[in-house]
C-alpha positions, 0 to 999 in steps of 0.5 A: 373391612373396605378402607376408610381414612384415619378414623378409629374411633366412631361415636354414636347416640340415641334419638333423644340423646339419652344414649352416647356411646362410643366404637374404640377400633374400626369394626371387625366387618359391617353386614348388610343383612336382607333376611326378612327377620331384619327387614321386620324388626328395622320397618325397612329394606335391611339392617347395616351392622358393624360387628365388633368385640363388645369390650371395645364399645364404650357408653359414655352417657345414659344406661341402656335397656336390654329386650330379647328378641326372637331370631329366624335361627331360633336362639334369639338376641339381645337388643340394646335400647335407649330406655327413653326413645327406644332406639336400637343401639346394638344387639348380641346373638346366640352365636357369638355371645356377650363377646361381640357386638353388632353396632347399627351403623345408623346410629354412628355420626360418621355412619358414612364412612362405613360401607357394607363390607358383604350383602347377605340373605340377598334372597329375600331383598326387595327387588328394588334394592340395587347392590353395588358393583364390587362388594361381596352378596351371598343368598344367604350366610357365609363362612367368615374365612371366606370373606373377611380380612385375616386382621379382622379373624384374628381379633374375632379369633382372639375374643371368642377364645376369652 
């Protein structure tokens, strides 16, 4: 997890502002996912997701909508939507179950203070997609003991064991 200042707790909103939520900790990791998979379902060049442990996500307002959505890995995920706007807020995947969240980053207010921490599925980006100097990018996925903070496999470590 790159550093950021004092910040630990990041609210987040849906379109229509039907959907308030909120991020009680820094994220474990934040993804930069290139896989076209992301790029269909976002309409854009990649998806930004900050994981983090589902217990540390708070709804403040609204009620959300859960769709499943297919995945290239076959098992799917569960993508929570505003009801209303139909925004993806955060999905849950097969792999790591109701436990973790993968929070859109674009949806947070302070969505600047959380970079990529590693570009993946960097095969299939689009050509025009510069990556910075300095972060992490892997042609496909990675093995987390390789690339995330030992805080950040603890807490992983922690949740996946409840």
């Amino acid at each position: 997890m790159q550093e950021s200042p004092d910040i630990t707790e990041f609210d987040g909103h849906c379109t229509c502002g039907h959907v308030h939520f909120r991020m009680l900790s820094k994220p474990m990791f934040v993804h930069c996912c290139h896989c076209t998979w992301c790029q269909r379902e976002t309409g854009t060049a990649f998806a930004l997701n900050a994981m983090i442990e589902a217990e540390r996500v708070e709804l403040l307002q609204g009620n959300i909508e859960v769709i499943h959505t297919p995945s290239n890995s076959g098992k799917g995920q569960h993508i929570s939507r505003c009801p209303h706007c139909k925004i993806a807020l955060w999905s849950n995947y097969a792999g790591a179950g109701e436990r973790i969240r993968f929070v859109r980053v674009g949806t947070l207010k302070r969505r600047d203070l959380l970079p990529p921490d590693i570009h993946i599925f960097t095969s299939t980006k689009l050509p025009w997609v510069v990556l910075p100097d300095g972060v992490p990018a892997v042609a496909e996925y990675y093995k987390s003991v390789e690339y995330w903070p030992a805080e950040s496999l603890a807490r992983r470590a922690q949740v996946l064991a409840k």
